[in-house]
C-alpha positions in Angstrom: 0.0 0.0 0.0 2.6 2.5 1.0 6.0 3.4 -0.4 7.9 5.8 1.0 8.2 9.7 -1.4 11.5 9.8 -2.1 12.8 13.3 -1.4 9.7 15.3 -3.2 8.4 17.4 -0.3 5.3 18.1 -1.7 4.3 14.7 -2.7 1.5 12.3 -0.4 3.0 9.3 -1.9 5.8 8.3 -4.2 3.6 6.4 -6.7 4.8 3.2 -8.5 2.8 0.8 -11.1 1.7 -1.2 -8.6 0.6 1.0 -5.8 -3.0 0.4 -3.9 -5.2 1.3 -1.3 -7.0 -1.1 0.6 -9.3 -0.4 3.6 -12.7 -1.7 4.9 -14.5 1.4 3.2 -11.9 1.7 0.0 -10.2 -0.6 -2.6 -8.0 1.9 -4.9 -5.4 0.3 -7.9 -3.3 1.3 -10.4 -2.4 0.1 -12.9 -0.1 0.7 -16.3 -2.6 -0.1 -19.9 -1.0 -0.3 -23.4 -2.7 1.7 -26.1 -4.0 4.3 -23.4 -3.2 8.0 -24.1 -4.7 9.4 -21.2 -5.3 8.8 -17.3 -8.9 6.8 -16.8 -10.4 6.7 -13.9 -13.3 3.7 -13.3 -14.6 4.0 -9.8 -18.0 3.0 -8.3 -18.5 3.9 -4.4 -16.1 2.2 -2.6 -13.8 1.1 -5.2 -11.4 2.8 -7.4 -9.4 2.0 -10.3 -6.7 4.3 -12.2 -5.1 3.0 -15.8 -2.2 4.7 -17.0 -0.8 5.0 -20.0 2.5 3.0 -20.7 6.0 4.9 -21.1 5.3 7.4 -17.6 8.6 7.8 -15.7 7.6 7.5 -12.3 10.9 9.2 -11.3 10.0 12.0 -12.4 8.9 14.9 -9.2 6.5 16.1 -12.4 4.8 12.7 -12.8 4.5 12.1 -9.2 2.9 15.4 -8.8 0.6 14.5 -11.2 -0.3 11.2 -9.9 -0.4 12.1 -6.6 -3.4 14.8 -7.9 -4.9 11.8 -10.0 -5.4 9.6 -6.2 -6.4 12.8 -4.4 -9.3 13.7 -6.9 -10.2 9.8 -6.6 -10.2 10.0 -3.4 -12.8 12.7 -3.0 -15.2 11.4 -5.3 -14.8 8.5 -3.1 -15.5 10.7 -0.1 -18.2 12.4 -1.7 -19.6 8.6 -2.5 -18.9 7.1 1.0 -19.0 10.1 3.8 -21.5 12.3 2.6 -24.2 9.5 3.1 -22.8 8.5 6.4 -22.4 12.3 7.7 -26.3 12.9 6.7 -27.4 9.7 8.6 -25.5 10.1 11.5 -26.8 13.7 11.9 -30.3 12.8 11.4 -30.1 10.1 14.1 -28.8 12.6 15.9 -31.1 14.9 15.0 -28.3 17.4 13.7 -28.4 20.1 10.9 -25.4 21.9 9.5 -24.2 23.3 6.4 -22.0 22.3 3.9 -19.9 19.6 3.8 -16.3 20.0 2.2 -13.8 17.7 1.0 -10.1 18.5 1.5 -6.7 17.5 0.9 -5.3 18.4 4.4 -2.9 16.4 6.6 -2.8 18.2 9.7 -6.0 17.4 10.6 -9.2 14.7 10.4 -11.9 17.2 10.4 -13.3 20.3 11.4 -16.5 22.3 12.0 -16.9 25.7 11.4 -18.8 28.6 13.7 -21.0 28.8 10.4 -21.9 25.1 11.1 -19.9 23.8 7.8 -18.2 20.5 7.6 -14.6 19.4 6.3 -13.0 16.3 6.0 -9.4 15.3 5.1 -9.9 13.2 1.8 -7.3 11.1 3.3 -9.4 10.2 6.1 -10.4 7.2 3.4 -7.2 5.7 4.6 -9.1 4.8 8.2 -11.2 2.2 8.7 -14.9 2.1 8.9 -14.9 2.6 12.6 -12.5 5.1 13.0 -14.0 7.5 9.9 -17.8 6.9 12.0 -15.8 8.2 14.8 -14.3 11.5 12.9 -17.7 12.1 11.7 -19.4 11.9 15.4 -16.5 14.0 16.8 -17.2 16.7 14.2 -21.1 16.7 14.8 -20.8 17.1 17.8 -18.7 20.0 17.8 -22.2 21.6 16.1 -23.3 21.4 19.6 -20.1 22.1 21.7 -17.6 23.9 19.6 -14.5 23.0 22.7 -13.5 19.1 24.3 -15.5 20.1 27.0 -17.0 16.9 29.0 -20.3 17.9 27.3 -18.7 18.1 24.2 -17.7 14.4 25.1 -20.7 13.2 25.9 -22.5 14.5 23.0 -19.9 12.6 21.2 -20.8 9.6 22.6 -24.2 9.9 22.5 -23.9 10.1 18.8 -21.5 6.9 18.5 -24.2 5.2 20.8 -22.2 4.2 23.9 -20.5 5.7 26.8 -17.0 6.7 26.8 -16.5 5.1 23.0 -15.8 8.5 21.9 -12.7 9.3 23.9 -11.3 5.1 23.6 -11.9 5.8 19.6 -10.3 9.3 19.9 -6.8 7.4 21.3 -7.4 4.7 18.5 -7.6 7.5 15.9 -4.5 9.4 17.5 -1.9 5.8 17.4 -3.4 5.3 13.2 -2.3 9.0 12.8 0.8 8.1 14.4 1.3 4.8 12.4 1.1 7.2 8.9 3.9 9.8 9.9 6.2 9.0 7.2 4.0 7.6 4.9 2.0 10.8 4.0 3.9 14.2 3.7 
C-alpha cells in the first residue's frame, strides 16, 4: 500500500505501477494499460481503479505530482460517495443540521467544524477504517453542539457513537493510526 516519497516534499506518496489502497470502506489500484493516451479513472463507491498509459517515468517529481493529484481527486469522489451519506445519517439520528460539507486534501487534521456550522473532512481520512471515519464524523457533529472538548462536548460525542466513553477510547485509537502514517503521507 505504502512506499515511501523519495525526497519530493510536496508529494503524499511516491507512486509506482503497482501501488493500492485497501481499507474496509476503499479498494483503490493502479495500474499501467498499453494503447491508453490518457489517465482513466473507473470508480463505483467504494472502489477505485486508475489506468495509466504505458512509457510514464515515475521518477519523475513532475509525474508524481501529477499522480499524486490523480489519487487525491479519486479519493474525494470516493468521499463524496462514501461520507457524505454517512455524515447525513449520523446527523439525522442525531437529530443534527449543519451546512455544507467539504472535502479537502489536508494532513494536519481529520476534520473540522466551522462557527457557520460547515463540515470538512481530510480526503485522506479514506485511509481509516470504517470505525474510525464513523468516529471523525461523530467528533465533528458534535462539535455543532459544543464547539470545545469540553466533558459535554464528550458526551454528545458519545451519544452520537451510541455508547458511553466510546468517543474518547476511539479518539486514542484514531490518534496511534495517525501516528502509524507519519512517514507515509507528507
Amino acid at each position: 500500500m505504502w512506499t515511501k516519497y523519495r525526497n519530493f516534499a510536496v508529494m503524499r506518496f511516491y507512486i509506482t505501477p503497482d501501488f493500492h489502497i485497501s481499507t474496509d470502506l476503499l479498494q483503490l489500484t493502479l495500474t499501467v494499460k498499453p494503447g491508453l493516451t490518457a489517465a482513466q479513472l473507473n470508480a463505483h463507491p467504494g472502489e477505485a481503479h486508475i489506468a495509466l498509459p504505458e512509457g510514464l517515468n515515475f521518477e519523475q517529481a513532475a509525474v508524481q505530482e501529477w499522480l499524486n493529484r490523480v489519487v487525491v481527486e479519486a479519493l474525494r469522489k470516493q468521499c463524496h460517495w462514501l461520507l457524505t451519506p454517512r455524515i447525513h445519517h449520523l446527523a439525522q439520528q442525531g437529530g443534527l443540521s449543519f451546512g455544507r460539507i467539504t472535502y479537502k486534501d489536508v494532513r494536519s487534521r481529520w476534520g473540522s467544524c466551522s462557527s457557520l456550522r460547515n463540515l470538512n473532512f481530510s480526503v485522506w481520512l479514506l485511509l481509516a477504517s470504517a470505525r474510525w471515519v464513523d468516529y471523525v464524523v461523530a467528533h465533528e457533529l458534535a462539535h455543532l453542539s459544543h464547539l470545545n472538548h469540553s466533558p459535554r462536548f464528550w458526551a454528545e460525542a458519545d451519544r452520537l457513537l451510541g455508547a458511553p466513553g466510546l468517543a474518547r477510547r476511539l479518539d486514542r485509537e484514531m490518534n496511534a493510526f495517525a501516528r502509524s502514517l507519519r512517514g507515509r503521507l507528507r
